[in-house]
DRENPA-3360 file (N, C-alpha, C; in nm, 2 decimals, always signed):
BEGIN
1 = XXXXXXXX = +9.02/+9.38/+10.71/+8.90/+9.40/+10.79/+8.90/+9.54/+10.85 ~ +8.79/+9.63/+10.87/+8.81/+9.74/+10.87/+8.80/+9.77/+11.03 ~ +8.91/+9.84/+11.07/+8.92/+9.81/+11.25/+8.82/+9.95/+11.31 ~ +8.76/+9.97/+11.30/+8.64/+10.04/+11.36/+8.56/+9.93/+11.45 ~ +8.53/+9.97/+11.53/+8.44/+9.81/+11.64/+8.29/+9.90/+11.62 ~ +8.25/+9.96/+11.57/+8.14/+9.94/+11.55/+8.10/+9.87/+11.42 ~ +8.15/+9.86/+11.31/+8.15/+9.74/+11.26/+8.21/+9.60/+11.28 ~ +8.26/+9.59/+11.41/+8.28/+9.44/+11.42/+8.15/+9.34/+11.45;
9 = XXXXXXXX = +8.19/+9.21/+11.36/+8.06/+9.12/+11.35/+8.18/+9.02/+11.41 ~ +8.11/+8.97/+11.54/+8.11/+8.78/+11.61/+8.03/+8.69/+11.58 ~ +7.92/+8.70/+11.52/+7.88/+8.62/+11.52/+7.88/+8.50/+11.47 ~ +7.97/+8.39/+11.48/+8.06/+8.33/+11.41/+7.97/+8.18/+11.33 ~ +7.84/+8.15/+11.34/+7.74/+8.08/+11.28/+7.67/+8.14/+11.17 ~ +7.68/+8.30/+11.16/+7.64/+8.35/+11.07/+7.74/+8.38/+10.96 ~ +7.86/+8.40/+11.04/+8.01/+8.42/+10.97/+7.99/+8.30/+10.86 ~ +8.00/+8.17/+10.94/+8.00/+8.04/+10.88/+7.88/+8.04/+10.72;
17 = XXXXXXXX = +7.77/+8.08/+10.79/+7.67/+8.12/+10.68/+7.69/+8.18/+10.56 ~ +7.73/+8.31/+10.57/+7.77/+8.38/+10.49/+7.87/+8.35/+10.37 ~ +8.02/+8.26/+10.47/+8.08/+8.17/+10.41/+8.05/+8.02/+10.32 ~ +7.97/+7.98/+10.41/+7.89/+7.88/+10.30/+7.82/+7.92/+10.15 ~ +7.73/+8.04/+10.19/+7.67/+8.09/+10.09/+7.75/+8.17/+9.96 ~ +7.88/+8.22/+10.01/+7.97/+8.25/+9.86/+8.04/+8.17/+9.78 ~ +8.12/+8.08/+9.88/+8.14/+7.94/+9.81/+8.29/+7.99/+9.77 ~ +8.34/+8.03/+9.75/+8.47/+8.06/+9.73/+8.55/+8.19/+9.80;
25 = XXXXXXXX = +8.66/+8.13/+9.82/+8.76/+8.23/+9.91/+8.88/+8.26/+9.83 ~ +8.97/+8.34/+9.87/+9.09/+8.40/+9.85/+9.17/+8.35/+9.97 ~ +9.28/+8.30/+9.88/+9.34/+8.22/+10.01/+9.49/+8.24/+10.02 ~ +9.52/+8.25/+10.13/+9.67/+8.35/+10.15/+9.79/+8.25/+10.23 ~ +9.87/+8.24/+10.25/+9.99/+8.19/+10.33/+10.08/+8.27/+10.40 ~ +10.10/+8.23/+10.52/+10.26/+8.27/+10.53/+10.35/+8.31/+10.46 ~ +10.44/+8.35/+10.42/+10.58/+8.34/+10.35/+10.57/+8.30/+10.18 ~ +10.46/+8.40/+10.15/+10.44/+8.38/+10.01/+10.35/+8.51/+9.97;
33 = XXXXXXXX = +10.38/+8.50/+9.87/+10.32/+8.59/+9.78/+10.19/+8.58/+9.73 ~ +10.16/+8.48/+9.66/+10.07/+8.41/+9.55/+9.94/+8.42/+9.65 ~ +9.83/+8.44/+9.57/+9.69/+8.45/+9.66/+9.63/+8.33/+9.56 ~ +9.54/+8.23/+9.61/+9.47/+8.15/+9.51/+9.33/+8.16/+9.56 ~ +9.25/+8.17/+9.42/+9.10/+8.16/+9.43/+9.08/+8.02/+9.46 ~ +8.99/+8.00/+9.52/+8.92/+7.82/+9.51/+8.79/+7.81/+9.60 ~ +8.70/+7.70/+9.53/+8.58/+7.68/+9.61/+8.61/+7.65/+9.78 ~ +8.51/+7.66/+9.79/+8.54/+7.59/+9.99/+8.41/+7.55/+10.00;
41 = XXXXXXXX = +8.44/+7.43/+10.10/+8.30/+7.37/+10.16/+8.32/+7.40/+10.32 ~ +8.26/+7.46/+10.33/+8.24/+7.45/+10.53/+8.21/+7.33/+10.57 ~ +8.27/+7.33/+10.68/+8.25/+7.20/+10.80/+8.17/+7.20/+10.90 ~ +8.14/+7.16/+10.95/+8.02/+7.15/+11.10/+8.17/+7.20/+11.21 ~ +8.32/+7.12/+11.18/+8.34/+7.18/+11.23/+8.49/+7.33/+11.33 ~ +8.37/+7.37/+11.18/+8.46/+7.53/+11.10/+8.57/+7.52/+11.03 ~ +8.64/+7.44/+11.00/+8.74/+7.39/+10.88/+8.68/+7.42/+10.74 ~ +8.77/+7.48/+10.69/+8.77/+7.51/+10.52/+8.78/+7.39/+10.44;
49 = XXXXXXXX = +8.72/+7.35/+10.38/+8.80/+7.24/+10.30/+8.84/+7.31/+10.13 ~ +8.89/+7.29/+10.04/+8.93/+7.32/+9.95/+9.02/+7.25/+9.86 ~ +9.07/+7.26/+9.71/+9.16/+7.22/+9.64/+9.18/+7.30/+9.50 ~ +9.30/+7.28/+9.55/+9.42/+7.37/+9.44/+9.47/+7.24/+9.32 ~ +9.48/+7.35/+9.19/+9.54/+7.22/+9.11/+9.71/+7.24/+9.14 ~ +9.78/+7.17/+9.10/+9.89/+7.12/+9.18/+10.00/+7.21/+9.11 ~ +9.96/+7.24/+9.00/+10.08/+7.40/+8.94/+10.04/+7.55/+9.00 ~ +9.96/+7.56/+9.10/+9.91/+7.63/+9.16/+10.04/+7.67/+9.23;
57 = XXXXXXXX = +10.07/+7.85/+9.23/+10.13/+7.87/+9.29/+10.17/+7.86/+9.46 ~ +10.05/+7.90/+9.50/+10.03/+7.86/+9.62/+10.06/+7.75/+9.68 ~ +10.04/+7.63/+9.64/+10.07/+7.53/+9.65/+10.19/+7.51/+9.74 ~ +10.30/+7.55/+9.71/+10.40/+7.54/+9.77/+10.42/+7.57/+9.91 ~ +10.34/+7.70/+9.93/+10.34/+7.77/+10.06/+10.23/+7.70/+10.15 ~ +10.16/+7.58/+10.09/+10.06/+7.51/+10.19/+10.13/+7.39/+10.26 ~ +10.21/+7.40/+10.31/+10.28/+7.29/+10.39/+10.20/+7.24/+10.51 ~ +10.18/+7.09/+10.56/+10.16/+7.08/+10.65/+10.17/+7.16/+10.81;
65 = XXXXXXXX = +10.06/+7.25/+10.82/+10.08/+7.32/+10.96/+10.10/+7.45/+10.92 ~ +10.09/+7.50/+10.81/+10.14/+7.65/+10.77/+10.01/+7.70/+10.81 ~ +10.05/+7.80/+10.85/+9.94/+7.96/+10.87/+9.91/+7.99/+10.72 ~ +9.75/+8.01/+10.77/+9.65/+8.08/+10.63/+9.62/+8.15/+10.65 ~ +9.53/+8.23/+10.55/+9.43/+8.28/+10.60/+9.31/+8.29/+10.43 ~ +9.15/+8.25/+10.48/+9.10/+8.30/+10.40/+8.99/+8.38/+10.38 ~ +8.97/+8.46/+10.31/+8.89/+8.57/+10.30/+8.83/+8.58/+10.16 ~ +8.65/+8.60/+10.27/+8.53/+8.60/+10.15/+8.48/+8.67/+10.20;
73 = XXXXXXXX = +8.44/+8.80/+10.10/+8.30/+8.91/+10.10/+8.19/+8.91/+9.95 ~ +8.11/+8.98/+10.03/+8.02/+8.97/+9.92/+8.09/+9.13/+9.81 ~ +7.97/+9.11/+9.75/+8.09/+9.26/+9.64/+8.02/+9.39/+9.70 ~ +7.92/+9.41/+9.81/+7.89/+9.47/+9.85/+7.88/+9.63/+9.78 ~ +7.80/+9.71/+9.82/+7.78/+9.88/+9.73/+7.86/+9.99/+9.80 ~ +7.84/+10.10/+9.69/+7.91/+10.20/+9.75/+7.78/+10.32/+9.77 ~ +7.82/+10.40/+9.83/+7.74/+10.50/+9.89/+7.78/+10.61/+9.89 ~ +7.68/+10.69/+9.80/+7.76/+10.81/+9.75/+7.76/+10.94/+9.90;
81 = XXXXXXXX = +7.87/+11.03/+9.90/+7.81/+11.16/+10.01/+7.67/+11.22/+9.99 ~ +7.67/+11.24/+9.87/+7.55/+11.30/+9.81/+7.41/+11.24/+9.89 ~ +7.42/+11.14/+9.89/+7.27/+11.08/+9.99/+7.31/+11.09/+10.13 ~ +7.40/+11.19/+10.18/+7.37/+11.22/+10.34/+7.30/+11.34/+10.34 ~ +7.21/+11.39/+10.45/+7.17/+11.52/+10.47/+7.30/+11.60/+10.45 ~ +7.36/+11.60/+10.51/+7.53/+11.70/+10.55/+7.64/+11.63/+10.45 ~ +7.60/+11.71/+10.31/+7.70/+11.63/+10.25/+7.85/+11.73/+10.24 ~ +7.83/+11.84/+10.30/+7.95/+11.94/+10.33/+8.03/+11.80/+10.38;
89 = XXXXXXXX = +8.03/+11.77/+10.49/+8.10/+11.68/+10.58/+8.07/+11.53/+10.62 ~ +8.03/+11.51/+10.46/+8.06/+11.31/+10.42/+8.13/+11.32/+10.33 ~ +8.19/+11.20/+10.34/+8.24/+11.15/+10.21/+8.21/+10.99/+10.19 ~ +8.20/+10.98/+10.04/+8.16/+10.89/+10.02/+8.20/+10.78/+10.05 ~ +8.20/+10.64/+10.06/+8.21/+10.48/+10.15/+8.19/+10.37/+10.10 ~ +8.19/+10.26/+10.11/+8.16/+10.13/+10.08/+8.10/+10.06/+10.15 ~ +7.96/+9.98/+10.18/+7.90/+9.92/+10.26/+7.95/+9.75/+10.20 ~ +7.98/+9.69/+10.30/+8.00/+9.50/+10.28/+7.95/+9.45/+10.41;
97 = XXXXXXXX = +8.04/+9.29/+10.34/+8.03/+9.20/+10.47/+8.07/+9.10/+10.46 ~ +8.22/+9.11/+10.51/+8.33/+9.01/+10.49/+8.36/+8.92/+10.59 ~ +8.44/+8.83/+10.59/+8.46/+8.72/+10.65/+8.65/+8.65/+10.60 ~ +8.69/+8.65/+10.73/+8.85/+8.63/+10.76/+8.83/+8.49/+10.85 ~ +8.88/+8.43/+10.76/+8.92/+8.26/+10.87/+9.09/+8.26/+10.89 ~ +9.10/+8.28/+10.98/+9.26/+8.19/+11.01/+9.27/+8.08/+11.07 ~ +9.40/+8.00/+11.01/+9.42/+7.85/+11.07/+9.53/+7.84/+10.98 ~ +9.53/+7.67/+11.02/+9.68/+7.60/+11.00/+9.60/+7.49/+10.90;
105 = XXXXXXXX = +9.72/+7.48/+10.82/+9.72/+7.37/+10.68/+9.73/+7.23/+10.73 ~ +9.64/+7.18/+10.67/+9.69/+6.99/+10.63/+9.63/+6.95/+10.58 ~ +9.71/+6.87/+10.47/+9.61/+6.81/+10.34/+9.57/+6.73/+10.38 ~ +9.46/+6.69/+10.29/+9.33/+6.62/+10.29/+9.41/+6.48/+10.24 ~ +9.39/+6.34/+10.26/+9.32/+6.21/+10.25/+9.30/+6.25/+10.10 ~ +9.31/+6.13/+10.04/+9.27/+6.10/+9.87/+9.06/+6.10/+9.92 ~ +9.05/+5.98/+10.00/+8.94/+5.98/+10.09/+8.89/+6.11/+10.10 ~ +8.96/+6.18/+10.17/+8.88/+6.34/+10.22/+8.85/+6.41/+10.10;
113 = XXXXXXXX = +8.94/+6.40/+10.02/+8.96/+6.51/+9.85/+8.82/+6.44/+9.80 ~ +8.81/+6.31/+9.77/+8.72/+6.27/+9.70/+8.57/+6.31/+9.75 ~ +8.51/+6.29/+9.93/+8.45/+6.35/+9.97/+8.42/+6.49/+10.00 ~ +8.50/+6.57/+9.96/+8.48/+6.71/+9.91/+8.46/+6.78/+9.77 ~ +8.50/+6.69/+9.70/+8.45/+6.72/+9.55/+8.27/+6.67/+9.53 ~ +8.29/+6.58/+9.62/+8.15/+6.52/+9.60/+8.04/+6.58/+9.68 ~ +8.09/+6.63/+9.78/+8.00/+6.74/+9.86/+8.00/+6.91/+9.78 ~ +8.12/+6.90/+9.73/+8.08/+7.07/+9.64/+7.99/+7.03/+9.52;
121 = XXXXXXXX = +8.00/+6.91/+9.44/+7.92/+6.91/+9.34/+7.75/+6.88/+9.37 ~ +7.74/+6.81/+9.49/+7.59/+6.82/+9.56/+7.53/+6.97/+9.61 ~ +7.66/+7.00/+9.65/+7.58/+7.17/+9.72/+7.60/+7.21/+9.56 ~ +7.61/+7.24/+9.46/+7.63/+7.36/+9.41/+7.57/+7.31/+9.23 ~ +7.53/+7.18/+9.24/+7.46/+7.11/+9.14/+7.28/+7.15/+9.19 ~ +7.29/+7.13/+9.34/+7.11/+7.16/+9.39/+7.13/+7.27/+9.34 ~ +7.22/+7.38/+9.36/+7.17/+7.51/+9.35/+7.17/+7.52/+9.18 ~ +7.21/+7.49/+9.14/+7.18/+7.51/+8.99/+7.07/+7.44/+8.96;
129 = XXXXXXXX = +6.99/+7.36/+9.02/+6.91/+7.27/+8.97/+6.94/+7.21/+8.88 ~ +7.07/+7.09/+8.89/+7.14/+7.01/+8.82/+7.13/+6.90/+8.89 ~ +7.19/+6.77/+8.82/+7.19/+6.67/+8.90/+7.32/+6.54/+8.85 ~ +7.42/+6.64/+8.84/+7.56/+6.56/+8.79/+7.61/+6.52/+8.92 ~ +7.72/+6.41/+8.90/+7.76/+6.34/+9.04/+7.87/+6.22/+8.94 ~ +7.97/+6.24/+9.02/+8.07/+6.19/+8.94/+8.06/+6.03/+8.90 ~ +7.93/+6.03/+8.93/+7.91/+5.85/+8.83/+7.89/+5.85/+8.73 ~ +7.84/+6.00/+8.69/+7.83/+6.06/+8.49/+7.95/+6.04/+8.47;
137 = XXXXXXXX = +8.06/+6.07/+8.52/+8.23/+6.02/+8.46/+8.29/+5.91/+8.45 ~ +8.37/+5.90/+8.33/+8.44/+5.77/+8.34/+8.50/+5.75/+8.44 ~ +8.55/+5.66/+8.52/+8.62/+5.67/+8.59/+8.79/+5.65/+8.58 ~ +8.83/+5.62/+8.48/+9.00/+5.65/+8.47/+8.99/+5.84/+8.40 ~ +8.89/+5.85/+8.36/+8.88/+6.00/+8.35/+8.92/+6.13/+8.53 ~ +8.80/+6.07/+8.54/+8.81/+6.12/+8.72/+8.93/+6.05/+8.79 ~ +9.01/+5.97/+8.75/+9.13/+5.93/+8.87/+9.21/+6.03/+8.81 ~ +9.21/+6.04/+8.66/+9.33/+6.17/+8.64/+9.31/+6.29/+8.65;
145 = XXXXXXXX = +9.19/+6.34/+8.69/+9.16/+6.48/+8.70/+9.15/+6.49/+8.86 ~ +9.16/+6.35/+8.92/+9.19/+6.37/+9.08/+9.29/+6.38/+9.12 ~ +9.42/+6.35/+8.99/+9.55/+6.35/+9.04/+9.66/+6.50/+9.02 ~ +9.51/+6.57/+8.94/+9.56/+6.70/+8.89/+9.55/+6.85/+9.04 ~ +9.50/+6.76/+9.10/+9.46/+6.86/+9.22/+9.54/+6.83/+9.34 ~ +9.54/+6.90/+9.43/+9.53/+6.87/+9.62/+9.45/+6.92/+9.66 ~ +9.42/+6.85/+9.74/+9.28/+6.88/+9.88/+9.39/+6.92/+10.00 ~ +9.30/+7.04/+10.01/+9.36/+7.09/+10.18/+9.26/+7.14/+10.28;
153 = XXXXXXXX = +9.28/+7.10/+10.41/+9.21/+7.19/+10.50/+9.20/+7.30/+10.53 ~ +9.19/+7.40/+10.58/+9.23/+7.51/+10.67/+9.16/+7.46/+10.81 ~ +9.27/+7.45/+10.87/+9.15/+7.45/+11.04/+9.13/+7.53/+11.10 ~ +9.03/+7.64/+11.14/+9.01/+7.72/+11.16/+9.07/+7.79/+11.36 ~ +9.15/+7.87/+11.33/+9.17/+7.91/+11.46/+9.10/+8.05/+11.51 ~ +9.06/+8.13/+11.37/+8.92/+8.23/+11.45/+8.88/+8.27/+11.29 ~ +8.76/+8.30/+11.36/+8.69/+8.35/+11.25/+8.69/+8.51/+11.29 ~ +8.72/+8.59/+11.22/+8.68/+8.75/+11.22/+8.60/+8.81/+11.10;
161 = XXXXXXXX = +8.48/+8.89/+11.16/+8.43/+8.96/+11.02/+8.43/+9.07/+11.00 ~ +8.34/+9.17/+10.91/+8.33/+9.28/+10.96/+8.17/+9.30/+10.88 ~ +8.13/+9.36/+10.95/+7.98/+9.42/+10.87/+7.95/+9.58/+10.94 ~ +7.98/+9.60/+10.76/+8.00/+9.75/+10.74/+7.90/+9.81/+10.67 ~ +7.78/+9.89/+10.80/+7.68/+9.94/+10.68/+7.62/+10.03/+10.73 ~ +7.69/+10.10/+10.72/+7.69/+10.27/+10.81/+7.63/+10.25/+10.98 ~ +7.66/+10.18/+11.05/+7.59/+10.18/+11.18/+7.69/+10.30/+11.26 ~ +7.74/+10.37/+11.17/+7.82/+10.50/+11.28/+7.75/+10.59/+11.24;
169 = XXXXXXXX = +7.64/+10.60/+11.14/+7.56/+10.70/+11.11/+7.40/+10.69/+11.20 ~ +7.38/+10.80/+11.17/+7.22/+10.86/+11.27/+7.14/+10.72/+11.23 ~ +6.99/+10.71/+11.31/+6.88/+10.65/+11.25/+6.84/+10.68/+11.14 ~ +6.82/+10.81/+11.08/+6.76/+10.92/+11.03/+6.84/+10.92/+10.87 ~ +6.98/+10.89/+10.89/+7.09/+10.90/+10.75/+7.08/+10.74/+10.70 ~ +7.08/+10.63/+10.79/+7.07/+10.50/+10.78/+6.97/+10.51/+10.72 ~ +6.87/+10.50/+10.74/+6.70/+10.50/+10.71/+6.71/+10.50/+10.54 ~ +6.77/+10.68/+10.49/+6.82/+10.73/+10.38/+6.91/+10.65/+10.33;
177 = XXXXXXXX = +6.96/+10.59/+10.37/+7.11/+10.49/+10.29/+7.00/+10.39/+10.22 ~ +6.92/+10.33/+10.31/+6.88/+10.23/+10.28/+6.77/+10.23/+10.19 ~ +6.68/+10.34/+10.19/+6.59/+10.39/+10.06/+6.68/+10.40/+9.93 ~ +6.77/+10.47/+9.97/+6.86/+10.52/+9.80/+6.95/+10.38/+9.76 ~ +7.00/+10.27/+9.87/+7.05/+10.19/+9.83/+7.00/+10.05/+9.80 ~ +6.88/+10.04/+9.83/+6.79/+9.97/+9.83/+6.81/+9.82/+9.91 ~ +6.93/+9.85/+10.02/+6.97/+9.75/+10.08/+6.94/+9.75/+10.22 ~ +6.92/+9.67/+10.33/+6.89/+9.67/+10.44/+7.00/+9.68/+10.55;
185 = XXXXX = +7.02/+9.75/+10.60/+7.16/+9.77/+10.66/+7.15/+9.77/+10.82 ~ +7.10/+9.69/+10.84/+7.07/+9.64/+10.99/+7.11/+9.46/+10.98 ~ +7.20/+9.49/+11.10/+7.26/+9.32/+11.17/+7.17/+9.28/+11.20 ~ +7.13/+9.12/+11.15/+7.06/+9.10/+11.25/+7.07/+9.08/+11.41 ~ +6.94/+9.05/+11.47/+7.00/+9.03/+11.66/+7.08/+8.85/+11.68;
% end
């Protein structure tokens, strides 16, 4: 996260938003190396839910109670010097808008895993305008492909973000960023 405080974002309902809206994180451990991609469903309340298939490196380092952390941005643009007035004394940047959850591990319930599969295939079947739901599967099909995974929590102990979109620059160079980048680079209030 980029420690400048004029890019720091609190606002941790929007954080949640943002997070909802990418759908997958990068997920890290304590005392490990291995980083795993996986979908996440947000909680009402702020817990990650997730699952790893079980040869997953990571896996190992998800112990009951371990420290995580996961992290989602958008792919956000870059911004050349060249579109400042004073490009003697810019250099060029990256505008985002990321999102860091930390917390502590513990796996999910067969119960919880099953209700999280079923909640990621409703959120992300509407968005496709699909309408699969695991009653289209056989079901000794789906007990084995439920036994190929773990479900895990992350329980959230803070959310941190950052939204980075030149708010250290003038009205005047902002304004410019956002005509040549075609993006709107104001937080909202």
């Amino acid at each position: 996260m980029h420690p400048n405080p004029a890019f720091r974002w609190t606002d941790e309902a929007a954080m949640r938003a943002l997070a909802a809206e990418l759908s997958v994180a990068h997920l890290f451990a304590a005392g490990g190396t291995a980083v795993a991609h996986a979908p996440i469903l947000v909680r009402d309340d702020g817990s990650l839910w997730f699952h790893l298939a079980r040869g997953n490196a990571l896996c190992a380092a998800l112990a009951e109670g371990a420290s995580a952390v996961a992290s989602l941005a958008e792919p956000g643009f870059y911004i050349s010097a060249n579109w400042y007035d004073d490009r003697a004394a810019s250099v060029p940047t990256w505008n985002y808008r990321a999102v860091e959850v930390a917390g502590t591990i513990r796996r999910l319930s067969r119960d919880e895993l099953v209700a999280q599969l079923d909640a990621l295939s409703a959120l992300h079947e509407a968005r496709a305008c699909e309408d699969w739901t695991r009653a289209k599967m056989e079901p000794a099909r789906f007990e084995a492909m439920l036994g190929a995974i773990i479900g895990f929590a992350l329980d959230a102990v803070s959310w941190r973000g950052t939204w980075k979109m030149s708010q250290n620059k003038s009205a005047d160079a902002r304004s410019l960023l956002e005509a040549r980048s075609g993006r709107v680079l104001e937080m909202p209030e």
